[in-house]
C-alpha positions as CSV (number, residue, x, y, z in Angstrom):
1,X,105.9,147.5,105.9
2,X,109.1,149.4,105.0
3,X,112.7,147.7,105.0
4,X,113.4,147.8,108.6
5,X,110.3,146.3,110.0
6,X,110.3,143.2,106.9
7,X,114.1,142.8,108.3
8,X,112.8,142.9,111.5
9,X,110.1,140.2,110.9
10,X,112.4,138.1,108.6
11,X,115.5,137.9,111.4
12,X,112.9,137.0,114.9
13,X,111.4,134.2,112.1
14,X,115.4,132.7,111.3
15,X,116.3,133.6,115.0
16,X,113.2,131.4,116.3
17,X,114.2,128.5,114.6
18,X,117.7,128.4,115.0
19,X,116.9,128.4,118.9
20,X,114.4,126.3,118.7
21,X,117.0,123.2,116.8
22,X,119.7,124.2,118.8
23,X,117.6,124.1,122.4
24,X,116.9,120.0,121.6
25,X,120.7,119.6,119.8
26,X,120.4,116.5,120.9
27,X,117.3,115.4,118.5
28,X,118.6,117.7,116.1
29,X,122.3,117.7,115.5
30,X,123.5,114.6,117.1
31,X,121.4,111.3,115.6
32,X,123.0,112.9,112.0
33,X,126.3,113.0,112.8
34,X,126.2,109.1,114.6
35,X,124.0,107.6,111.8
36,X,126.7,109.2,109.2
37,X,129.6,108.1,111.4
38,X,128.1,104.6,110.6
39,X,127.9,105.3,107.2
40,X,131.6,106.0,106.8
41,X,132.6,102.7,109.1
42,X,130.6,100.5,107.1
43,X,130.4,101.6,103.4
44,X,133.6,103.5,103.5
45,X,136.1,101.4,105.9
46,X,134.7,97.7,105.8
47,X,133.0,97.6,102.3
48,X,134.7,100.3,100.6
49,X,138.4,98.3,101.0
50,X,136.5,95.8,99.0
51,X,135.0,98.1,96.1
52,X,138.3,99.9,95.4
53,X,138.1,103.1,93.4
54,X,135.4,104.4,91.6
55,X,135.9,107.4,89.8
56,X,139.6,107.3,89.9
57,X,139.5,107.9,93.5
58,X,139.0,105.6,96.6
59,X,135.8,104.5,97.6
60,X,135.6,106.7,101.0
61,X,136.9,109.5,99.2
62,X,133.9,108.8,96.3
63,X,131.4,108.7,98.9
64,X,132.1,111.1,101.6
65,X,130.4,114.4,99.7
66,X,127.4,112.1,98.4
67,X,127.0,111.8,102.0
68,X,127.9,115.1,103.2
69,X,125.0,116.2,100.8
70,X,122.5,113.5,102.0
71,X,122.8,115.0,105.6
72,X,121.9,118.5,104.5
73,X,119.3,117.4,102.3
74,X,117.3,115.9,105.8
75,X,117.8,118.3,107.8
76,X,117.0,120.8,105.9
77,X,113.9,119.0,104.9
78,X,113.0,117.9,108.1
79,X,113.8,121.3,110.1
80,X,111.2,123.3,108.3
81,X,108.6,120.3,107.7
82,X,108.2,119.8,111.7
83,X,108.5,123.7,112.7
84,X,106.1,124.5,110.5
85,X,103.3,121.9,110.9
86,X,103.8,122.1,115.3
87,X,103.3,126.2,114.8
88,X,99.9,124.4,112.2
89,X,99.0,121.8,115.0
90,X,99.1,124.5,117.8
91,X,97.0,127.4,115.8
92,X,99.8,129.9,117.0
93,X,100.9,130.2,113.1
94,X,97.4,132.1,112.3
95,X,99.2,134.6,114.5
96,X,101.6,135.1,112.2
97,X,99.6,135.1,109.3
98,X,96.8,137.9,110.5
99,X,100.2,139.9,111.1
100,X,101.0,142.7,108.1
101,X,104.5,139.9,107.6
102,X,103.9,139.1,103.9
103,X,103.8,135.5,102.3
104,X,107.5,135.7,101.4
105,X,109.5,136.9,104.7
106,X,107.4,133.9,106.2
107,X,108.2,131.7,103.3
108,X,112.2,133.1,103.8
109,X,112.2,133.0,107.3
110,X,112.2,129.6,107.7
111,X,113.7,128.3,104.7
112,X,116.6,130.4,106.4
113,X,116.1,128.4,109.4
114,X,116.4,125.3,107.8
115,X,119.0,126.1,105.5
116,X,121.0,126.8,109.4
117,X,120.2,123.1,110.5
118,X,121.3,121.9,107.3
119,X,124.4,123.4,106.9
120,X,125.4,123.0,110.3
121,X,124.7,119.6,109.8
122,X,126.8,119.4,106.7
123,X,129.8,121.0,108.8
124,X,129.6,119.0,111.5
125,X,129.7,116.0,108.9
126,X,132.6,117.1,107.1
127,X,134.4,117.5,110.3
128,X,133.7,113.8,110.9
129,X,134.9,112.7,107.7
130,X,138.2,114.2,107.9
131,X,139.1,110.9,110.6
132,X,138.0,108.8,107.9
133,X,139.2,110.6,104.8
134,X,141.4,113.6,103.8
135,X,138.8,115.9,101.7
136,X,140.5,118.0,98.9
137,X,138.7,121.1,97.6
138,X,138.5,121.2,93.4
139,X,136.4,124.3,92.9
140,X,135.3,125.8,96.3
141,X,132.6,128.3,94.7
142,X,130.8,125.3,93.2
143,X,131.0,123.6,97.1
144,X,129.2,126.9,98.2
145,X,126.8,127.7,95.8
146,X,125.8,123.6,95.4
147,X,125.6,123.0,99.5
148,X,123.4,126.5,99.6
149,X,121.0,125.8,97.1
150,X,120.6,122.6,97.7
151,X,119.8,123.4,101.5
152,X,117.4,125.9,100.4
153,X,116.0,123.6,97.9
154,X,114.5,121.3,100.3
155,X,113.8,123.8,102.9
156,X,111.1,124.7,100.6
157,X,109.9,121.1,100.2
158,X,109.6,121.0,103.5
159,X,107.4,124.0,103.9
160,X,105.1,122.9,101.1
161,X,105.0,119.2,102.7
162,X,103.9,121.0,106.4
163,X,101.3,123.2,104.4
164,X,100.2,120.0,102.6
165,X,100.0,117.6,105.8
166,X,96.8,117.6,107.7
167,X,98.1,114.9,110.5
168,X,101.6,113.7,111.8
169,X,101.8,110.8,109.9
170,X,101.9,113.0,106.8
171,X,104.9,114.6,107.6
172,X,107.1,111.9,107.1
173,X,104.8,110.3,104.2
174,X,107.7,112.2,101.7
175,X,110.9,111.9,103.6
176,X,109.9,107.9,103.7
177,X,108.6,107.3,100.5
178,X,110.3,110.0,98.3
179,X,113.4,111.5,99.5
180,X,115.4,108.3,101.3
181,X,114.9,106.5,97.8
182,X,115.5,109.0,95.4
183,X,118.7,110.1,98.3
184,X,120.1,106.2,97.5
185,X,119.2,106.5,94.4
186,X,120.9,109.7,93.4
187,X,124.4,108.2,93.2
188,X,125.7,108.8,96.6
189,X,127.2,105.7,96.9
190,X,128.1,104.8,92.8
191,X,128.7,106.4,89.8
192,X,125.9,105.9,87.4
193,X,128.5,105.2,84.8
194,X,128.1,101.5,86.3
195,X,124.3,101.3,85.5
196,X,123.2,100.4,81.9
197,X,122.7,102.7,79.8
198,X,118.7,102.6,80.1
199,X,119.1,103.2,83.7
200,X,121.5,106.2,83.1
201,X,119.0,107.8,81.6
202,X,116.0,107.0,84.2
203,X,118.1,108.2,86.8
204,X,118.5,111.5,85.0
205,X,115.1,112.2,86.5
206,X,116.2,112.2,89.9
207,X,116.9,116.0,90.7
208,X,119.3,114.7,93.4
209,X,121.8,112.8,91.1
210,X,122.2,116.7,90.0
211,X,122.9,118.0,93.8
212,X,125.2,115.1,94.9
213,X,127.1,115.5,91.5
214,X,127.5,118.7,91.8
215,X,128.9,118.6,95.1
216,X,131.3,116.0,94.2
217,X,133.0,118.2,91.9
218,X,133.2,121.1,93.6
219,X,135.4,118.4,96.3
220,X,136.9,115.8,93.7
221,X,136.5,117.5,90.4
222,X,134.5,114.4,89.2
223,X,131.5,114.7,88.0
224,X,128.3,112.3,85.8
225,X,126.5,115.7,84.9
226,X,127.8,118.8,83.4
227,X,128.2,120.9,87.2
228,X,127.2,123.9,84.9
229,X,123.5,121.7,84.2
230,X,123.5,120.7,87.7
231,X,123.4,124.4,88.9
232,X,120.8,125.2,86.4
233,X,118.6,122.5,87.4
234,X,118.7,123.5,91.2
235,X,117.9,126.8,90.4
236,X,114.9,125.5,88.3
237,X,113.5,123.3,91.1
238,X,113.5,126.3,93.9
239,X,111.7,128.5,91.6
240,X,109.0,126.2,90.7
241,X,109.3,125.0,94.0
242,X,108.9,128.5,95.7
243,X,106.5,129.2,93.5
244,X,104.1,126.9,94.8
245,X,104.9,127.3,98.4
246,X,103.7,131.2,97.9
247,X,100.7,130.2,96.2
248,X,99.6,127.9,98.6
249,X,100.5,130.1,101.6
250,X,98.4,132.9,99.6
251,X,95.3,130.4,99.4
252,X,95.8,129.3,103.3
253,X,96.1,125.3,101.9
254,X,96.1,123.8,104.8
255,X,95.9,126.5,107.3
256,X,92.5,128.4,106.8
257,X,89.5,126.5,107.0
């Protein structure tokens, strides 16, 4: 295929899936935004008054990109995890894969397309935390580049999870088990300067702690991991990540039979 038609192919992929969140908004765009509304009312307004600063800045100021960076993280997740295992469930993505698209414009395609919901998400977020919160911008390239990455990040995951998942149940097996915990667990809601030092270094492990950190400093300038490391370990994650996605698209996991 030469440039035009692999542009071609890559654009009706991201163009398919942006429709196809923004044609049920209401499943897709709106229980975010409420459940992180919630988030700021509770944790930010009625416990955060009691908490006081952390990080030399107020509590809803400390916890408003943490979640910011939780909402993209699901939805970016989740976008590509469902598209792609309904397009599995229904056959029709056999179509696509007896069609001369190669592995990575399908693999792009729809991290694209979740990368969309996410950030969307994320903007819609932010615009609700400025009634809670007035956000200041430290280092806006290191907002961009973090909310980015991080979107396509777990775009990916959620491609690999849909090629991995053989019924429904399986699809939200990860976002259940793996993701919500090591989401709370990633210091959205603390600064693991509070945790002993043992702890400190087990949550270390968490890749997330690196996202949400990084994040935070582009917006506050605070940070409990060099931004720099945080950068390189995102980086590190989508290439192993993508990686894998392409081999397992290359081997059919989950598709051929």
């Amino acid at each position: 295929m030469n440039a035009h038609a692999l542009f071609t192919a890559y654009i009706t992929i991201v163009l398919r899936e942006i429709r196809r969140f923004t044609r049920i908004w209401p499943q897709t765009l709106l229980p975010p935004a409420v459940t992180m509304t919630l988030y700021f009312i509770i944790f930010g307004n009625l416990i955060g008054s009691r908490i006081g600063e952390m990080g030399g800045f107020d509590y809803m100021s400390f916890i408003v990109p943490g979640l910011i960076m939780m909402a993209v993280i699901t939805s970016s997740y989740a976008n590509v995890v469902s598209s792609f295992f309904s397009m599995k469930f229904q056959r029709s993505v056999e179509e696509l894969l007896v069609s001369p698209v190669p592995n990575w414009i399908i693999l792009a395609g729809y991290v694209t397309g979740g990368m969309a919901r996410g950030l969307g998400i994320g903007f819609i977020v932010t615009l609700l935390s400025l009634a809670f919160t007035r956000l200041q911008i430290h280092n806006l390239p290191m907002v961009v580049v973090t909310v980015f990455l991080t979107s396509a990040l777990f775009a990916v995951g959620g491609f690999i999870n849909a090629l991995l998942a053989t019924k429904f149940d399986d699809v939200s097996i990860v976002p259940t088990f793996i993701l919500t915990p090591l989401t709370y667990l990633g210091g959205v809601f603390y600064s693991i300067d509070l945790l002993p030092e043992f702890w400190q270094g087990v949550s270390m492990i968490n890749p997330i702690l690196y996202m949400v950190n990084g994040f935070r400093f582009g917006i506050l300038g605070v940070s409990d991991v060099n931004p720099f490391v945080s950068l390189g370990m995102i980086l590190s994650f989508i290439a192993v990540l993508s990686f894998i996605a392409l081999r397992l698209l290359a081997r059919g996991k989950g598709i051929r039979h």
